[in-house]
C-alpha positions as CSV (number, residue, x, y, z in Angstrom):
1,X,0.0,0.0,0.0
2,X,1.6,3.6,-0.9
3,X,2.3,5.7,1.9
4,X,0.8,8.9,2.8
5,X,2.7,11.5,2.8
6,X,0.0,14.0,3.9
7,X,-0.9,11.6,7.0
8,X,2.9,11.3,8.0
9,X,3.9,14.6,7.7
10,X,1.2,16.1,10.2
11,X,1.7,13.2,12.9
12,X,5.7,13.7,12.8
13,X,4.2,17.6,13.5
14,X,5.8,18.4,10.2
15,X,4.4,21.8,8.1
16,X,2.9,20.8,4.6
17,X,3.1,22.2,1.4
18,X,0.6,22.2,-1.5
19,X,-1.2,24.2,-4.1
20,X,-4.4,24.2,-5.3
21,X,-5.1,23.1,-9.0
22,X,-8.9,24.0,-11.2
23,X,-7.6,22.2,-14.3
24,X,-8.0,18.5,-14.7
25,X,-5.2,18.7,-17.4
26,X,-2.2,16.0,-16.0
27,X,0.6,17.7,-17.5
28,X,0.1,20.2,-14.9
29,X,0.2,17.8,-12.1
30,X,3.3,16.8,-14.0
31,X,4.7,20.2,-14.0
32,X,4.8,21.3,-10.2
33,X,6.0,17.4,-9.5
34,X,9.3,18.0,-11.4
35,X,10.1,21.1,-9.1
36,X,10.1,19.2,-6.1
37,X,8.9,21.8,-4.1
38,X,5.3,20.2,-2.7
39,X,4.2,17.7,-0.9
40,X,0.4,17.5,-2.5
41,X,-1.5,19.0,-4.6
42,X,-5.4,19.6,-4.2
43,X,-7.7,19.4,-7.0
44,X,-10.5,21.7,-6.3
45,X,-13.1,19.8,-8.1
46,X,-15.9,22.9,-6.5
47,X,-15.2,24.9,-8.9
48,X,-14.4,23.1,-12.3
49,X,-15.9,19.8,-14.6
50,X,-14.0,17.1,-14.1
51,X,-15.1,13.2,-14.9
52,X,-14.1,9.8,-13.6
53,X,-11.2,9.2,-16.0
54,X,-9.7,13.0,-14.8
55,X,-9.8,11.6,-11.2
56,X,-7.4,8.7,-12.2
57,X,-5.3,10.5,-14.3
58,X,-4.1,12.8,-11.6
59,X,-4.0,10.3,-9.2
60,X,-1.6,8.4,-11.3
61,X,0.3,11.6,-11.9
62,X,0.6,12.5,-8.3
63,X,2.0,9.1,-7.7
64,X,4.9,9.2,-10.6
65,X,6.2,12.5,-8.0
66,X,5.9,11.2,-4.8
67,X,3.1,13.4,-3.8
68,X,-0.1,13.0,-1.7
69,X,-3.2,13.9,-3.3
70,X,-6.8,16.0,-1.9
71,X,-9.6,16.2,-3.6
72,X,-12.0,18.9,-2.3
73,X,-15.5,18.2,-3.4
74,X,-18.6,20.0,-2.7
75,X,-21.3,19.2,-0.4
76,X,-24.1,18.2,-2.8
77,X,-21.7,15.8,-4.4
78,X,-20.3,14.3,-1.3
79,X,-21.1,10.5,-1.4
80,X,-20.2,9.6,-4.7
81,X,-17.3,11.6,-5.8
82,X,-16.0,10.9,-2.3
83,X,-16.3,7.0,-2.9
84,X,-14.5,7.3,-6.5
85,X,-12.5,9.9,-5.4
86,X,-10.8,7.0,-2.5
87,X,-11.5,4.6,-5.3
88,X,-9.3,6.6,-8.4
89,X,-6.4,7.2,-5.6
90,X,-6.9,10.1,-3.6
91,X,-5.4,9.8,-0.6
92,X,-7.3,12.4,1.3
93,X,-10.9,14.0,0.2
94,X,-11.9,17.5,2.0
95,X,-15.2,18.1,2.3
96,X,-17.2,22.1,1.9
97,X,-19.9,22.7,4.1
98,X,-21.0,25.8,3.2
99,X,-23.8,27.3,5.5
100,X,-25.2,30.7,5.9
């Protein structure tokens, strides 16, 4: 089973570093892997169209750099993309709860 480095990091009491992503386009998951700057990168999947193959591509991606992987979903969507999202790789899923 692949480590996470997210998990491992935050129970050493080690900071974390990661940046946001809106495009489900791998080659930019690709990109900030080869500086070697971030731990993980978080795929805000709020704000942007993504589909089942996109989750798996990044995943995959993320995993070719060493990084962890979020995926922030929104509430409404929460028990399905949730499910794939574990399912496709994601090694941690951040829920919104927006409420007024």
């Amino acid at each position: 089973m692949r480590e996470n480095i997210i998990r491992q990091k935050l129970e050493a009491g080690e900071p974390t570093l990661s940046t946001h992503i809106h495009s489900v386009w791998p080659a930019e998951i690709e990109a900030i892997g080869y500086t070697g700057l971030y731990d993980y990168v978080e795929f805000v999947a709020e704000y942007g169209p993504s589909d089942l193959h996109d989750l798996d591509n990044m995943c995959r991606t993320s995993e070719l750099f060493n990084m962890g992987s979020m995926l922030k979903i929104d509430q409404s969507l929460m028990p399905y993309l949730a499910q794939r999202g574990i399912g496709a790789g994601y090694q941690s899923i951040l829920f919104t709860d927006v409420r007024t």
